[in-house]
N, C-alpha and C positions, 0 to 999 in steps of 0.2 A: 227619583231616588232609589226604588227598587231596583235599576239597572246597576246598583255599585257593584255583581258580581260579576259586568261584562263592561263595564265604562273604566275605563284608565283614568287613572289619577296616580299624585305622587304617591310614592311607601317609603316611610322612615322604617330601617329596620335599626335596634335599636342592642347595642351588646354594651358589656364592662368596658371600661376605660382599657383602652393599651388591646380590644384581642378587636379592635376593626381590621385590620391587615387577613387576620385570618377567616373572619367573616367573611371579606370580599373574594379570596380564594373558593370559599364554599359559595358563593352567591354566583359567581361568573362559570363553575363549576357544573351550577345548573343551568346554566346559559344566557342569564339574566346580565344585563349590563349596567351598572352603577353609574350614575351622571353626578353624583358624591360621592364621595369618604371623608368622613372626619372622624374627630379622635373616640366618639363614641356611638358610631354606629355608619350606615351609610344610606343613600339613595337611591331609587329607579322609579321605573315607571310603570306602571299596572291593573290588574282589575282586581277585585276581593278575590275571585276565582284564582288568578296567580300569587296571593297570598295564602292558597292553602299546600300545593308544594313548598313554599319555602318555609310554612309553619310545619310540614313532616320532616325535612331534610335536614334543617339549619343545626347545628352544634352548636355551632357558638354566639349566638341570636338571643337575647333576650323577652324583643318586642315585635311585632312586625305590625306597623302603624302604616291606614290607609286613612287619606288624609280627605276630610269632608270639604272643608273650604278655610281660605283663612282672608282675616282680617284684623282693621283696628282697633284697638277697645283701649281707650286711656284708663279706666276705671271698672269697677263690678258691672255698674248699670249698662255701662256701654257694653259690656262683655253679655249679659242677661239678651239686650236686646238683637243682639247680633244673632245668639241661639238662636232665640225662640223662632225666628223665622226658618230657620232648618225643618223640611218636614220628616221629624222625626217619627211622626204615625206612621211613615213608609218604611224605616227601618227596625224599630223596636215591635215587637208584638206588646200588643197595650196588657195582655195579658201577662208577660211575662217577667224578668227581674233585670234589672240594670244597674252597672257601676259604673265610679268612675273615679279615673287618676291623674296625676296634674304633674307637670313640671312647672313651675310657676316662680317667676322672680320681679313682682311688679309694686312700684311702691304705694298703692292703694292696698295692697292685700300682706296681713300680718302672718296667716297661717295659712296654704296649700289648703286647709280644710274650709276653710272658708271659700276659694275659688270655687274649690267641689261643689260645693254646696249650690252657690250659684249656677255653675251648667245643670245640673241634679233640676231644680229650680225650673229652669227655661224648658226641660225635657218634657218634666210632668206636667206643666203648663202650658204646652204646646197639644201634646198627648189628648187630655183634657177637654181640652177647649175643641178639638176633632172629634174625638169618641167619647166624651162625656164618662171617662173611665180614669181610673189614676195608677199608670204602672209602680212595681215596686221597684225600691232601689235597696241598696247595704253596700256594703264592706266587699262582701263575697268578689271576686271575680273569676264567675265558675258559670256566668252567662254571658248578655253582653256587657262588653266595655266600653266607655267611651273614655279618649283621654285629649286634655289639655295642654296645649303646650302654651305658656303664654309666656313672655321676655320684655321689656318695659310695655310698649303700647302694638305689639305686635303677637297677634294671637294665632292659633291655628288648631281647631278641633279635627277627633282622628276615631276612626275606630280599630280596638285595637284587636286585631283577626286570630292573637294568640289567649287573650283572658291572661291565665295565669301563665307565669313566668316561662318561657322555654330554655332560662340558664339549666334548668334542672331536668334531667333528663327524665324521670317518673319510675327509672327502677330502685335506686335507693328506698328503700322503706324503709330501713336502718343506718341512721345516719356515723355512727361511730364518735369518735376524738376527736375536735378539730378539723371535719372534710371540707375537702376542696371542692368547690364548688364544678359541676360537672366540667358547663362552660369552657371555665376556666383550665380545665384540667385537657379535655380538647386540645386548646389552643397550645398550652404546654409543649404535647407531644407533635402538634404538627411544625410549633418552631426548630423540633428536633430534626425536621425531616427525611425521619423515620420513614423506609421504605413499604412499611406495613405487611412486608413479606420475608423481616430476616427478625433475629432474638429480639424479644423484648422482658428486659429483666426489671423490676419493680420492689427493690428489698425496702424496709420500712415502709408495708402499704399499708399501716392503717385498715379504712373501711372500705379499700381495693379499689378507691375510684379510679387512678389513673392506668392501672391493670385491665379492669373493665373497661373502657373507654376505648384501649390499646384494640384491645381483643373484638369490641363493638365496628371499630374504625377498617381493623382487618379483612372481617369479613361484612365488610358493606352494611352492617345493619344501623338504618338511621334512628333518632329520636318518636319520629313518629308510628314507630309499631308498639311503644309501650305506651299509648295516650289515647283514648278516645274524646275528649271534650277539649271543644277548644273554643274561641270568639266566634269564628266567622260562623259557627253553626247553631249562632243563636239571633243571627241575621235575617232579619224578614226576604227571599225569596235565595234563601241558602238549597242550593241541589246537592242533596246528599251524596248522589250517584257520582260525583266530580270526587269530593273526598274519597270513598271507596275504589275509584281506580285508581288515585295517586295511593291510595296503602298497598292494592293488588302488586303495582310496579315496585313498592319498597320490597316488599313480603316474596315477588319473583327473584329480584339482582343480591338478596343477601344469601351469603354460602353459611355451611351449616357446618363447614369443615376448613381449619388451615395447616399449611406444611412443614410448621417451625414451633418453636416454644415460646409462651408466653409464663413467667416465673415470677410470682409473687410469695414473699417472705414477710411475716414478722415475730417478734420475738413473744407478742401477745398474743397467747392462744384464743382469747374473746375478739383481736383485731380479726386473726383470722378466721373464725365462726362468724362474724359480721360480715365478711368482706365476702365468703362463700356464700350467705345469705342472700347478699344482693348481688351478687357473678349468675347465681340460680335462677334471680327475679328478673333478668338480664338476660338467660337464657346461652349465656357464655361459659355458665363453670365446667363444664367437660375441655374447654380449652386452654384455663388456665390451671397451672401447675399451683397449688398452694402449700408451703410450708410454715410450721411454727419453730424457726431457729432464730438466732444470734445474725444480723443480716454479715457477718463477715463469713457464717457457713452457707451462705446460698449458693448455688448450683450454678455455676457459669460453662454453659458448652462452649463447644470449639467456635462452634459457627458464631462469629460476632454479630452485633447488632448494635443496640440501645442500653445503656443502663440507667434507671433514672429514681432520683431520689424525693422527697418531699419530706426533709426531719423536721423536728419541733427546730423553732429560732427563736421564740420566748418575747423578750422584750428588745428594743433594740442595744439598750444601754445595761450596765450592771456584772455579776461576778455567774459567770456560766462556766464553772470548771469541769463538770460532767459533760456538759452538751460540746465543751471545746475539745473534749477526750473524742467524741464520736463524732466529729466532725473532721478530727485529724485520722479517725480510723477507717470512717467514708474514706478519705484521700489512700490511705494505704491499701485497702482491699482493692480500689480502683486500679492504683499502681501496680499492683501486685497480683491481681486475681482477673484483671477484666483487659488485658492487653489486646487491641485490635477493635475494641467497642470505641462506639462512642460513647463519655459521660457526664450526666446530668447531675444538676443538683439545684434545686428547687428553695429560697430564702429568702426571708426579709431583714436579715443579721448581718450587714457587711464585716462585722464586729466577727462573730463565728465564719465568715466566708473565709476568711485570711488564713484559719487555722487546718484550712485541707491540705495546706502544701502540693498544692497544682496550680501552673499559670494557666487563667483560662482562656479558651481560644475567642471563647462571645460572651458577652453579659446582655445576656436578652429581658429586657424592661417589659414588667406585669403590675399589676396591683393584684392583691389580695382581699377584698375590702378595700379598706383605704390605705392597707400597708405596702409601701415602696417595697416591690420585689426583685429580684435579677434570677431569670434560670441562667447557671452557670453552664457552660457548653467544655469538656475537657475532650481534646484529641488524645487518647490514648494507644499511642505508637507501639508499634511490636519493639522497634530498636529506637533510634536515637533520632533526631531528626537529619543531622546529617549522613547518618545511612540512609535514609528514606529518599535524601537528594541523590547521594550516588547513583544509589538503585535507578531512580528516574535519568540521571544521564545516558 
């Protein structure tokens, strides 16, 4: 069992609904080959050891589950005795703290906490019964993890090599209004595909997460230079020295310098104190531009790029006559101000979508949570389309 950080086994890597696509870009990216995707996350093959590059690199990764064994458990008891035979004395240090978390849909079990409880259960009684010691457990997942996946009578326990969440990228400390989840915000701009080398303009940015991100994405700097702790290194026969040269090689390929503007705007002087805050904590604010205006005064150079939006959309139903005001004024600043960009516009309001007065060229499907989203994609032409045909003739 010690050998899990050089013996291949499956890895669920595990993201939000709707951003596997863009996961498996970043996955094959590192060279890794998925023998799955599905709608929430994907598959390969590997050793614990290759799960700690993908837990420093990954954006848009939630989990990166390496998978102990799996079997059948009709029931708890079945599920209990399947554990316990796992020698977990060779994984967990008996001295130290363990959690766990479950995806669980099986009809012996009323509450997810209850399954918990049962792996919880077989660990420390396996534990126990080797070392005559009792590890602890909690909530925490800021040591190891173990997680469950169980689906009627078909189980599969996992360690999970990231602990806490990697939707979240760790330089937020200041979360603002309403932020978008980093993840999430990632995936966003790579469905822009954004060249990551021409404008990127971000008016209404809130707590600057997609500004950050922009600006992170630019110059190479991945998730893992802001995190020290993570699952796999609280792994009984975890080599430090492996984690430390995958951070040397993040810490050599990120630039410290880019050749274009990166412009965030909002009309809230506190959004923007926040959002500088964590561009700071990021290690990015010298490269992005921030202003406290009206986003129709934002700064649009010549050189096109990106523009992209993320406004409030409220509810989906009911009487939004302010937010349809600036929704049809996003539309006119883009028509009017941003000719040659491409532009975005980030909602979960088909209701408020209609009133930008742009046909959109893509409606690219997200959730937000659980709310149905569309990033709207606008071609914004210098002239007409069919000048743009001519011209191509």
């Amino acid at each position: 069992m010690t050998q899990v950080f050089h013996t291949e086994s499956k890895i669920v890597l595990t993201c939000n609904k709707r951003l596997a696509p863009y996961l498996q870009q970043e996955v094959e990216a590192l060279g890794f080959k998925p023998t799955r995707v599905f709608q929430t996350g994907i598959e390969l093959n590997g050793t614990v050891n290759d799960c700690i590059p993908l837990n420093l690199n990954l954006r848009c990764a939630s989990q990166v589950l390496y998978s102990l064994k799996t079997f059948t458990a009709v029931d708890p008891t079945q599920l209990y005795d399947e554990l316990v035979q796992i020698k977990w004395e060779e994984l967990i240090d008996f001295s130290g703290y363990f959690s766990v978390t479950s995806n669980v849909n099986n009809e012996h079990v009323l509450t997810p906490l209850f399954a918990n409880v049962k792996v919880k259960d077989a660990i420390v009684d396996r534990i126990r019964s080797v070392k005559d010691i009792r590890p602890n457990s909690g909530s925490d997942g800021n040591k190891t993890v173990v997680h469950l996946y169980w689906q009627d009578d078909r189980a599969e326990i996992f360690l999970d090599t990231a602990g806490e969440t990697l939707a979240k990228h760790s330089y937020r400390k200041i979360p603002g209004k309403a932020p978008m989840l980093e993840a999430l915000a990632t995936a966003t701009i790579m469905a822009t595909n954004w060249d990551r080398n021409s404008t990127f303009i971000n008016p209404m940015c809130g707590s600057g997460t997609l500004a950050i991100e922009a600006a992170l994405m630019a110059t190479d700097k991945h998730p893992g230079l802001f995190r020290m702790n993570y699952g796999f290194m609280h792994i009984l026969g975890y080599e430090e020295e492996v984690f430390f040269a995958e951070r040397r090689k993040l810490k050599d390929k990120a630039k410290k310098e880019i050749n274009f503007r990166i412009i965030a705007t909002d009309l809230s002087a506190d959004a923007v104190d926040i959002a500088q805050k964590n561009a700071k904590t990021a290690g990015v604010e010298h490269l992005i531009e921030f202003n406290v205006c009206d986003f129709a005064d934002t700064d649009v150079p010549e050189q096109p790029g990106v523009v992209m939006f993320n406004p409030e959309y409220g509810e989906r139903l009911g009487t939004h006559s302010k937010l349809e005001v600036t929704y049809k004024r996003m539309g006119d600043f883009m028509k009017q101000r941003c000719l040659g960009y491409r532009g975005y516009i980030f909602t979960g309001n088909p209701d408020l979508a209609k009133k930008i007065g742009l046909r959109a060229s893509r409606k690219i499907e997200f959730y937000n949570g659980k709310l149905d989203c569309r990033l709207l994609e606008y071609e914004l032409y210098q002239g007409t389309r069919q000048e743009d045909k001519r011209d191509d003739a």
